[in-house]
Structure formats: C-alpha cells, structure tokens
N, C-alpha and C positions, 0 to 999 in steps of 0.2 A: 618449537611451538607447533603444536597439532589441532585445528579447528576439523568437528565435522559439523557439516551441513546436513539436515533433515531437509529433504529436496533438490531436485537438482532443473531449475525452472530459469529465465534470464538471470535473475536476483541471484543464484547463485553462482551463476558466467562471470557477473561483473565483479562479486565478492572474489574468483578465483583471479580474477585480474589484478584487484587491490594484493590481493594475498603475497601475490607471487610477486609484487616490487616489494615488500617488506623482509621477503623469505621465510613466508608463515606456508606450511604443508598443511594441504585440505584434505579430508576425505569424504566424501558426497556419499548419503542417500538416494540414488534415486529408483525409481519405479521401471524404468528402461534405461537402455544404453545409449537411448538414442535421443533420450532428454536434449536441451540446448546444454547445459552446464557439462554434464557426461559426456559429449562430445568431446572439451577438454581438456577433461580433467587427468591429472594421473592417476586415481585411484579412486574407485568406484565401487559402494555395494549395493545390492541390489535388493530391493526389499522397499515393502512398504511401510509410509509413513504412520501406520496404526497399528501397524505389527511387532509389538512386543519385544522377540528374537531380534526382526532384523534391528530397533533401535540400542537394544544391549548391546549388539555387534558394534554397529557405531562408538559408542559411549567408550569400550571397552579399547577399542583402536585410536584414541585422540583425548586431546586436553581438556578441550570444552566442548558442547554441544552447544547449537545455534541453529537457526531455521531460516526458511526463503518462502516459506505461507505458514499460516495457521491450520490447517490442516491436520492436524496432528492428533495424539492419543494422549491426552490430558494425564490420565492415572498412571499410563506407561512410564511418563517423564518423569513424575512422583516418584514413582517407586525406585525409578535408577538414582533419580537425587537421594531416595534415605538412602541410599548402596553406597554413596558417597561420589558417585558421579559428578561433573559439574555442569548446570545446564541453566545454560544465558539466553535470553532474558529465559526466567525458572517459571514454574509449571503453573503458581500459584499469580505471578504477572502475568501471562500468556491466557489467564483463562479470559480477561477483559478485552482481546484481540479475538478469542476462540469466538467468548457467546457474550452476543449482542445484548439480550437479554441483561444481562451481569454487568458489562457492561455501564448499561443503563441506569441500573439500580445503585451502581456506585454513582453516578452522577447527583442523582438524588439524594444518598445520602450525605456527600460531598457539601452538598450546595453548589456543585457544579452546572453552566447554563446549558439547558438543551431543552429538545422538544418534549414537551406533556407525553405521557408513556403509559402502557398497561403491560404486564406479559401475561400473559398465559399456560398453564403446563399444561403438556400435552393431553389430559382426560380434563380439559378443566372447560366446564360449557360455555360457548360465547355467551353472553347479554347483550344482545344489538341494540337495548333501548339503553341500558348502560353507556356502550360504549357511545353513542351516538350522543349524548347526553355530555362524557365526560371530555372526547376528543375532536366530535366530530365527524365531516365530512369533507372534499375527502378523505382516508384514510389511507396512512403507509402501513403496510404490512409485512415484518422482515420474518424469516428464519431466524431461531435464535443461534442456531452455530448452521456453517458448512455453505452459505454464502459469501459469492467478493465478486468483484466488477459488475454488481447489477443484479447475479443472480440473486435469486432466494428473497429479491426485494420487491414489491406490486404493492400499486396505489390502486385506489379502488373508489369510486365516488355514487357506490347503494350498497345499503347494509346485505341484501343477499348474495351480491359478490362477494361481498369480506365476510360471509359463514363459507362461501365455498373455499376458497383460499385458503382460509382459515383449520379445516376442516381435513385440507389436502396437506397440510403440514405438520398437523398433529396426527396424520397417521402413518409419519415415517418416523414417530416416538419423539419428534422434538419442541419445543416450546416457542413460541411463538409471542413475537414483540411487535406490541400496536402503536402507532403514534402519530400526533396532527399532522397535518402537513402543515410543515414551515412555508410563511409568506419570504423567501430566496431572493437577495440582493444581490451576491455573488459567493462563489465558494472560495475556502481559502486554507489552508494546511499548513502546518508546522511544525519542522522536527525536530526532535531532543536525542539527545545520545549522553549515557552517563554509566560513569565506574562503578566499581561495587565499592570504592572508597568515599562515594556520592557526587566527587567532582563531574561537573554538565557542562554541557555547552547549551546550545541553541542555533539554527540555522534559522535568517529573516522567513518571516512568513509570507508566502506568497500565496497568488490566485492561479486557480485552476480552471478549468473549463473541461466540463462532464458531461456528456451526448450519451444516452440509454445507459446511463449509469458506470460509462467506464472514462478515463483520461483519455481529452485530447491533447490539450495544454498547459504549458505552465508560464506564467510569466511573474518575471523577477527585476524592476518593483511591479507590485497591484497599483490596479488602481484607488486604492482604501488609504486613508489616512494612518498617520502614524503612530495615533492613539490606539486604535485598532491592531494593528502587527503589534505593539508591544503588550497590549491582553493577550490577544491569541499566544504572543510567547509565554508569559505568565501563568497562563491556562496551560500550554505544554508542560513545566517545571513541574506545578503542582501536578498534577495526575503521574510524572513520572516518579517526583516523591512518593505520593498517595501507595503506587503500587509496587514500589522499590524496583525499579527498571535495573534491569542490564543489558545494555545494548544500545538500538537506537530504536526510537518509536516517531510515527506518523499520527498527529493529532488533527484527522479532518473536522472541519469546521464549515458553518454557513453564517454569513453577513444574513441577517435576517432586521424585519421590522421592529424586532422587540431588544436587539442587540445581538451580540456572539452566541452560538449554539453549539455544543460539541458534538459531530454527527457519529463518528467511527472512530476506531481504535488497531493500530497494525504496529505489531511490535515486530517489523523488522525491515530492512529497507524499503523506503517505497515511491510509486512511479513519480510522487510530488515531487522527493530528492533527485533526481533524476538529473536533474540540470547541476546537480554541484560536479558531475564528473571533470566538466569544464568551464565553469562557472564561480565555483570555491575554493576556497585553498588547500582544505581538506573535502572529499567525496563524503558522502553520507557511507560509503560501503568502506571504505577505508575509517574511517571513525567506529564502525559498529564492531569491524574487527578488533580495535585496539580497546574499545571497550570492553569487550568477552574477554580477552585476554589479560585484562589491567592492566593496561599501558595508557602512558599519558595521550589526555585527547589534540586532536589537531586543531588549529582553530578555524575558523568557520565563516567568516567573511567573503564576501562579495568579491571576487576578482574583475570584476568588468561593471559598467555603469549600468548595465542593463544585460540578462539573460535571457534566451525563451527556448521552451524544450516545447517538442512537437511530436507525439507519437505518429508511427509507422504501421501501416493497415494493409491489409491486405484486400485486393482489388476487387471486381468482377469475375467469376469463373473465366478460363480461358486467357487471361491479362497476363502478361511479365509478373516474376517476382523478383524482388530488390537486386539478387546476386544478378541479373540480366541488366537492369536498370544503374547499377551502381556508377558505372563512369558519369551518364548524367546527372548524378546527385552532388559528387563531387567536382562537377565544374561552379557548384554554385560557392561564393567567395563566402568562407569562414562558416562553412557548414562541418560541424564533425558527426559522425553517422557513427552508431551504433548499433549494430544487427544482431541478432538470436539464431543465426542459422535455424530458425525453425521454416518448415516448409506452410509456402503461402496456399493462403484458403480464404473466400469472401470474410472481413471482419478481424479476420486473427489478426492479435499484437506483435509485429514481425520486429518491432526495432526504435530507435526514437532518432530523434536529432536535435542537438542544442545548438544554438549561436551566443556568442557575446558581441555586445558591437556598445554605439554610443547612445544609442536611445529602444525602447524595447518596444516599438513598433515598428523599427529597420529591423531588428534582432529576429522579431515574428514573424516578418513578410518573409526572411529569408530559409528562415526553420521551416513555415510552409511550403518554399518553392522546393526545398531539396524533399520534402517529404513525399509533396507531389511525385519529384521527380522519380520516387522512390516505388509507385505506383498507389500511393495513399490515396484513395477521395477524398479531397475537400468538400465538407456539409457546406451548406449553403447558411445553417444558423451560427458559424462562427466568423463570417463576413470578410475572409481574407480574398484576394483576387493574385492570383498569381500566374506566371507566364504558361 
C-alpha cells in the first residue's frame, strides 16, 4: 500500500508516523527538503502543490492521493481522477475545504446552521448600503480560497474599511465572502472520518480556544452540554454525507446566541484532532490513512476521563527553542510532546502537547506547564497560571 501526500508540513510528519506502524509507504510532495515531514520521510518529490507535472508524478508513483492543506490545484486533481488516478478526499469534496465561499453556499442550500453570508466575485461591486442593511456591522471578511489560521480573515466595524479590504481581494482575481459577526459563546469542532464504502465514525466534539485566529487549545470534555456535542456530531455526519468524504474532515463550529453555526471546513487532519494521538484509541491520522485506503476504521473513543492538547509557540527573538528547552518539558509528569522540527521564530507552530489525566483542568494546567516549558507564551486571555 502506497499513500502520497500533497504536502509535506507537521500533518504530514505525523501521518508518516501512523503510516509506518501499519507498514503503509508514503511518498510526500513537498516544496523543499527541508519541510518538517521531508525531514523524514523516505521518499520525497519535490514540486509544487499547483503544479500540474509535479502532482502526476505523485499520482503516478502510489495508490492513492491525500493531502496535509488545501492548498492545492483543484482542476489538476480533476483531471488526474478522470486519468483514473485515485484521489481521497476527491477534488469535487476538497473544493468546500479549498473555497469558503462554496463552502458557504452549501450550508445555505443544505439548511445547514451558520452565519448570514454574501459572496462576492471578484469584478462584482460592493453595495455598502446593501450589505450594511443585510449583515451588518461589524463585518467578517474572508478570502474565498488561500486563507487558514487567521489569514485572509479581517473584521471590520465601517463600511469604508470593508470597501478597502474588499477591494484588496478582488484584485488578486478572488472572490470574496462577507458575513455578520457571530455573537461567540465558545468554539467547538468535530471530526468525521469515512470510507468510500460510507462506513463513519465520529470523534466527541470538543472545545477549542482561538487567540488571532489560530489554535491554542483543546480540551476534551467542553464545557457544553451534551445536547450540543451530539448536534455538532450530527452536523459533522451530514456534511460529510452531503459531500461524499473520503478521508477525515474537521467540522469547526461556534456555540453562538442563536445556536450551532458551522464556521469552516478542512478535509484533512486537524489541529482539533490533535489530542487523539494520545487521547484516543485510534488517532485522527491513523483513521484518515485507513480511510483513503479502505480499511476498516478504528474506533474512536476517549481513552482517558479528560484530555487537553496545548499548542507550541515560538518565543521572543533571541529565546531558546524547544530542542534546547526539551528536558525541562519532559520532567513535567504525563506530558507527551510532539515537535515539528521546524526552526523557531516569534509566533510559529513549533509543536503541541497533550495530557490525559483525571479531570481536564489538571490535564490543562499540565499541558500548559510543559508548553511553557517548551518556550511558548502564555496569553494572559486563556487564564492558566503555571510554574
């Protein structure tokens, strides 16, 4: 069995880690050598993820095709699937991950719950008494493709900022998605992974916590009732029917005043799952593999009464980074540490840490300490206090 990866970014490090306990051979995409995953990996091509050639290369050298971002060349993938290529999750799913827009417009026609929305194509002229009228103030303004962690995302609270914005996006030819701002209770995400036989699972849904728009945390249980996690799973099933998934998807979500809202869409592992490496019975990355592959899924359960995953930051100019700092992370009791070998810089995603323990506020304090220890800043608006 031969998986390639389009990408070669953490998401594909830890997919090459699942890989190799099954005895599945990778062969990575990536952009450099020096990627985290290509580090690795044993076999690497080099090419980019919109580049035609290199993706045939790919295709042509393994089983199935799979991805570690959306990033990607939508019509490229296309074309290799009529070839008879096989490419999981396929081109025609992947475009609801690609563009937000799309996206969105599924949700609507669904009856699926999210924010009130407009899109715009790129020659298409603002209305600011329109939108102002139909959405609102402030306003969220995304990228319809080529944003993730924040980017390509800007809230805006006067109609002349949101023509500038506005304005500044449709003149790199893309279209552009408007929408209220949600009154936010807490975020919360859920992941689905399913065969091409249809057989799914579900991973409990849990809470996240989002600082300028990227993951800090996750904790495993929320604090949301239980009515709640089992829509937010029901809301994952359907969309992954809706779009006939293969693989595994991320169904972010927002607890809001009006109920569930479906924020985003990422068909392939993601930082939410993050915690099932040691948390679950099966990993989200080991599930996604056996999914592309059609193999029976793993099941998906909670191994511990509580979990919390803690992403890994990089410090101040001049600070230690993790390979410096690592004995002190792991003297902290039942911390397991995951790193990217990527090299540290103020803000960059160097790494995470989960804990299981017996209550998910010991489990968080701990995932903090080691993260700290890790050289991460602790924000002051997620309220942990650690040594």
């Amino acid at each position: 069995m031969r998986v390639g990866i389009v990408g070669a970014g953490q998401l594909a490090r830890m997919l090459l880690e699942a890989a190799s306990a099954l005895g599945i051979e990778v062969v990575l995409l990536a952009e450099s050598d020096e990627d985290a995953a290509a580090l690795s990996a044993a076999r690497v091509l080099l090419g980019a993820p919109s580049d035609p050639e290199a993706l045939s290369a790919l295709a042509r050298a393994v089983d199935v095709v799979t991805f570690d971002h959306e990033l990607v060349n939508l019509d490229a993938l296309a074309a290799l699937e009529a070839e008879g290529h096989v490419i999981r999750p396929s081109p025609a799913a992947l475009l609801y991950a690609v563009d937000k827009a799309e996206m969105r417009l599924l949700c609507a026609r669904e009856g699926l719950p999210g924010a009130r929305s407009m899109v715009l194509s790129p020659d298409e002229t603002f209305d600011a008494a329109r939108v102002l009228e139909e959405l609102g103030l402030p306003l969220v303004i995304k990228t319809a493709r080529g944003g993730y962690d924040g980017r390509g995302v800007f809230v805006v609270d006067d109609m002349t900022a949101a023509e500038r914005v506005i304005h500044g996006i449709q003149a790199t030819g893309t279209a552009v998605l408007l929408e209220e701002r949600a009154s936010i209770i807490r975020e919360l995400a859920c992941l689905v992974v399913r065969r091409p036989n249809g057989e799914m699972e579900t991973w409990e849904t849990v809470e996240t916590a989002q600082l300028e728009g990227v993951c800090r945390e996750v904790l495993v249980p929320g604090t949301f009732d239980e009515a709640l996690a089992t829509e937010a799973s029901g809301l994952a099933r359907r969309v992954a029917e809706l779009i006939g998934l293969v693989g595994i998807m991320a169904v972010e979500l927002f607890e809001t005043t009006q109920g569930l809202a479906i924020n985003e869409l990422a068909l392939r592992p993601h930082n939410s799952g993050h915690w099932t490496q040691d948390g679950s019975i099966t990993s989200q990355f080991e599930n996604h593999l056996r999914a592309v592959l059609d193999l029976p899924l793993g099941q998906t359960a909670r191994r511990a009464p509580a979990v919390a995953m803690v992403n890994v930051f990089g410090g101040p100019p001049g600070t230690p980074g993790p390979e410096e700092l690592l004995g002190h992370a792991l003297e902290v009791p039942g911390a397991h540490l995951h790193l990217y070998a990527k090299a540290p810089r103020p803000g960059r995603k160097l790494g995470h840490v989960t804990v299981t323990g017996d209550n998910v506020g010991e489990a968080r304090r701990l995932a903090w300490h080691a993260a700290s220890a890790l050289g991460t800043p602790v924000p002051e608006e997620i309220g942990v206090k650690v040594p």
